[in-house]
C-alpha positions in Angstrom: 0.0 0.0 0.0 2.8 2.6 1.1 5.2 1.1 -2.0 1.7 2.1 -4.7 1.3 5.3 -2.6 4.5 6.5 -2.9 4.7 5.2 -6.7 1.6 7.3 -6.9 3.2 10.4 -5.6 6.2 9.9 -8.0 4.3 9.8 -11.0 2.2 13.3 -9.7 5.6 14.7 -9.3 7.3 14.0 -12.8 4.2 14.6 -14.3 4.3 18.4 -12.4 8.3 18.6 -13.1 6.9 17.8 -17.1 4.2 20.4 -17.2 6.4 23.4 -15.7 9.0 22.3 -17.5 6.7 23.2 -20.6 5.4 26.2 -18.9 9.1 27.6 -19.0 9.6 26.6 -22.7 6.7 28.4 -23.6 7.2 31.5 -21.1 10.8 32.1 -22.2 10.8 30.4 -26.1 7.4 30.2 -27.5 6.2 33.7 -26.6 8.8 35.3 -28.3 9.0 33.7 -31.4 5.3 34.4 -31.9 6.1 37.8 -30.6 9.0 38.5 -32.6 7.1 37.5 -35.8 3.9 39.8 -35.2 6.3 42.7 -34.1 8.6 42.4 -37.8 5.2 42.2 -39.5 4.0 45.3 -38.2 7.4 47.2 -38.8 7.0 45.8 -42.1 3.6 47.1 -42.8 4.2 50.2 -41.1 7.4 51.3 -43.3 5.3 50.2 -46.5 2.3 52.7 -44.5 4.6 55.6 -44.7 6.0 55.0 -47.7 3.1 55.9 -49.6 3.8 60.0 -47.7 0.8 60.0 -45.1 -0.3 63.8 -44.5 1.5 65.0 -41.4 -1.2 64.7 -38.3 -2.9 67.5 -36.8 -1.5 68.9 -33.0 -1.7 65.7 -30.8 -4.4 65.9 -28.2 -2.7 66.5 -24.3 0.7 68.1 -25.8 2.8 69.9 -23.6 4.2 73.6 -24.5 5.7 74.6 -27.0 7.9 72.7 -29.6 11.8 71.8 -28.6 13.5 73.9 -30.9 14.9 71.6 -33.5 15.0 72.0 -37.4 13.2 70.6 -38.7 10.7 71.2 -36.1 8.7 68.5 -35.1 5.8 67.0 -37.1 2.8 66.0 -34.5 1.6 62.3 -33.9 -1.8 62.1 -33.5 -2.8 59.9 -30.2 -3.5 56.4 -31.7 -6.2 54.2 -30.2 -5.4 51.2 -27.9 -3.1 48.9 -28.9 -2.8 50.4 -32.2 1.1 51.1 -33.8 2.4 54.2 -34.9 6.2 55.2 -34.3 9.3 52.4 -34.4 12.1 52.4 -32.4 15.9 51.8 -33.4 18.7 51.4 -30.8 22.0 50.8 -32.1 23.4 49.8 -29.3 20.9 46.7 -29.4 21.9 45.9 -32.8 21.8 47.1 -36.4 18.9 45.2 -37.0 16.9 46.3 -34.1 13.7 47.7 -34.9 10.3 47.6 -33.0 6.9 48.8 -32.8 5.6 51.3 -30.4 2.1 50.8 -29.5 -0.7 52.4 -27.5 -1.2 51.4 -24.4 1.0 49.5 -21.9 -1.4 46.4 -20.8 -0.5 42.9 -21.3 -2.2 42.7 -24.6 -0.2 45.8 -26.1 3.1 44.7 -24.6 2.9 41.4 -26.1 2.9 43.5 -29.5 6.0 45.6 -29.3 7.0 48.9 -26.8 4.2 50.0 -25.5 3.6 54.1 -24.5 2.1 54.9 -21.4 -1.0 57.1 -22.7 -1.0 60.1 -20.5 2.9 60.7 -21.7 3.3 62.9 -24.4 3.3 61.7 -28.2 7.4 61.5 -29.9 9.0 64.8 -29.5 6.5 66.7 -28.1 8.3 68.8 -24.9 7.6 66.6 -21.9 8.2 63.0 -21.3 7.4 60.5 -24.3 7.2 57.5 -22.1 7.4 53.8 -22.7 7.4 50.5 -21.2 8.9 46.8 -22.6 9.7 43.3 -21.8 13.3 42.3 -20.6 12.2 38.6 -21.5 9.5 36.9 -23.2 6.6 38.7 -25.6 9.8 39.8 -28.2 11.9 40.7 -25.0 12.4 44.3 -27.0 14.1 45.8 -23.9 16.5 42.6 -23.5 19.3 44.7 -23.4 18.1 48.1 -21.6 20.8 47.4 -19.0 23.7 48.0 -21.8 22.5 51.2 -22.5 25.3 54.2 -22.2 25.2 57.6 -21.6 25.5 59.5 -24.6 23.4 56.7 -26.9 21.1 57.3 -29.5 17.5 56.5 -29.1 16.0 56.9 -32.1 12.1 56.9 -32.8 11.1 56.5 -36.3 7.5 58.3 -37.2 5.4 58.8 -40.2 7.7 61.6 -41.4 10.5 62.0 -39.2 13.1 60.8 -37.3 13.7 61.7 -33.6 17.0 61.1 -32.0 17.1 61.2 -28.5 20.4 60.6 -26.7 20.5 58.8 -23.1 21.3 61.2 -19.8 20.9 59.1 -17.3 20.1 55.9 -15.6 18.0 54.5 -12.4 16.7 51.6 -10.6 13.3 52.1 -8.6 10.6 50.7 -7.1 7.1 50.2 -9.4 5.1 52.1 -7.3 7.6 55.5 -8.3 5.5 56.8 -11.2 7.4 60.0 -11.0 10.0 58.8 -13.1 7.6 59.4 -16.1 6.4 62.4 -15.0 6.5 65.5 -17.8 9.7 66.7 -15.8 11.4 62.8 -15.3 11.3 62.8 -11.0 10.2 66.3 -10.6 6.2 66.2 -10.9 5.6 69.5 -9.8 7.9 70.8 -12.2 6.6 72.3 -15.7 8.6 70.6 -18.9 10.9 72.9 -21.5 12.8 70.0 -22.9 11.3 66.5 -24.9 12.5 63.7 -22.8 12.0 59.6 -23.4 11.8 57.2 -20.9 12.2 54.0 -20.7 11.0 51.6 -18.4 11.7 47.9 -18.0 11.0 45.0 -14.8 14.2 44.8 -12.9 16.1 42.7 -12.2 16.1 39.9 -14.9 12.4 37.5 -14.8 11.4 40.0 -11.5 8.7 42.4 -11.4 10.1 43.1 -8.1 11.9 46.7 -9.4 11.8 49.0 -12.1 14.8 49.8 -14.8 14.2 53.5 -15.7 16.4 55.1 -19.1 15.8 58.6 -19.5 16.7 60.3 -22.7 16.8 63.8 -24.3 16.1 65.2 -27.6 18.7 65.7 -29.7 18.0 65.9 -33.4 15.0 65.8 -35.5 15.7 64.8 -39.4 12.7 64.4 -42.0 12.3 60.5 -43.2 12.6 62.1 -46.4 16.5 62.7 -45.9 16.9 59.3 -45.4 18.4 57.5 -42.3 20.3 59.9 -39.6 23.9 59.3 -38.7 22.7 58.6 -35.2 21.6 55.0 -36.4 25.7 54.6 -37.7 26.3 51.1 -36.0 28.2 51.0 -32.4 31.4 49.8 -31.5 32.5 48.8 -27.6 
């Protein structure tokens, strides 16, 4: 009786070891091949989008202030809906071939899609804080390597008819509940915003939710898509 009880128990317990063993597979592999696949496809249909020259959107609902001075100045994005794409985002530092959507809305859904931006931010280069959110791992893991990131590295957001280059200032670990960090002003909410900032937020550390890896970025340079690529997307070395 205790020898089939305990060949019983066995059995329960492989069976368990089996099943999360699958779980993990499909956690860390599964989800972002599927991932990766929708996300190319919609960088895909996106470039073919704006290469048939889309009209430049009227002034984005919630924007802050005036535009950063830049010249070009900035074209407005107009606020998408939920879950829909509309900018891409290229960091060289994560590879020449790193390219992925931005999407509205940072839910489980949109993050499973690409990057997603937190919708009371402001839209790309807009003065303020042009906030966004991504997985570390699984779902396309977009923000794998948000860690490597170096001061003085391009941060490039591709939109309809521009491209924004934002160049990273500074660094921080918090804790989820410190919402400041993508505050108009990064950290200072009381504060009103001159500059266009991009933040960057990602779990911390590695497969924990239990902190938050915070990138903040400044505008740098805005060139028309029509110029072709900026020299900010040149490929780094070191």
């Amino acid at each position: 009786m205790i020898r089939r009880a305990v060949s019983v128990l066995g059995e329960l317990l492989l069976t368990a070891g089996v099943l999360t063993l699958l779980f993990v597979v499909w956690q860390l592999y599964w989800t972002d091949l599927t991932s990766g696949r929708v996300q190319a496809a919609t960088v895909s249909a996106l470039q073919q989008q704006w290469a048939t020259g889309p009209a430049p959107a009227g002034p984005a609902p919630g924007a802050t202030g005036a535009q950063p001075a830049a010249d070009p100045p900035v074209d407005p994005v107009a606020v998408p809906a939920t879950g829909e794409a509309f900018a891409i985002l290229r960091v060289p530092r994560f590879g020449d071939d790193y390219a992925v959507p931005v999407v509205e809305g940072t839910g489980a859904d949109e993050l499973e899609d690409g990057i997603g931006h937190y919708p009371r931010s402001v839209m790309p280069g807009q003065v303020g804080n042009f906030a966004i959110a991504g997985h570390r791992v699984t779902y396309g893991k977009p923000f794998n390597l948000i860690a490597e990131l170096r001061d003085g590295d391009a941060v490039v957001v591709a939109t309809p008819t521009q491209w924004l280059t934002y160049r990273v200032r500074s660094h921080e670990v918090v804790s989820p509940k410190q919402v400041s960090v993508i505050a108009p002003v990064p950290d200072d909410p009381t504060a009103t915003p001159t500059r266009a900032w991009l933040t960057m937020t990602a779990c911390h550390p590695m497969h924990s939710a239990r902190q938050r890896y915070v990138v903040h970025a400044e505008l740098e340079s805005v060139q028309d898509r029509s110029d072709g690529e900026p020299s900010s997307l040149a490929p780094v070395e070191g």
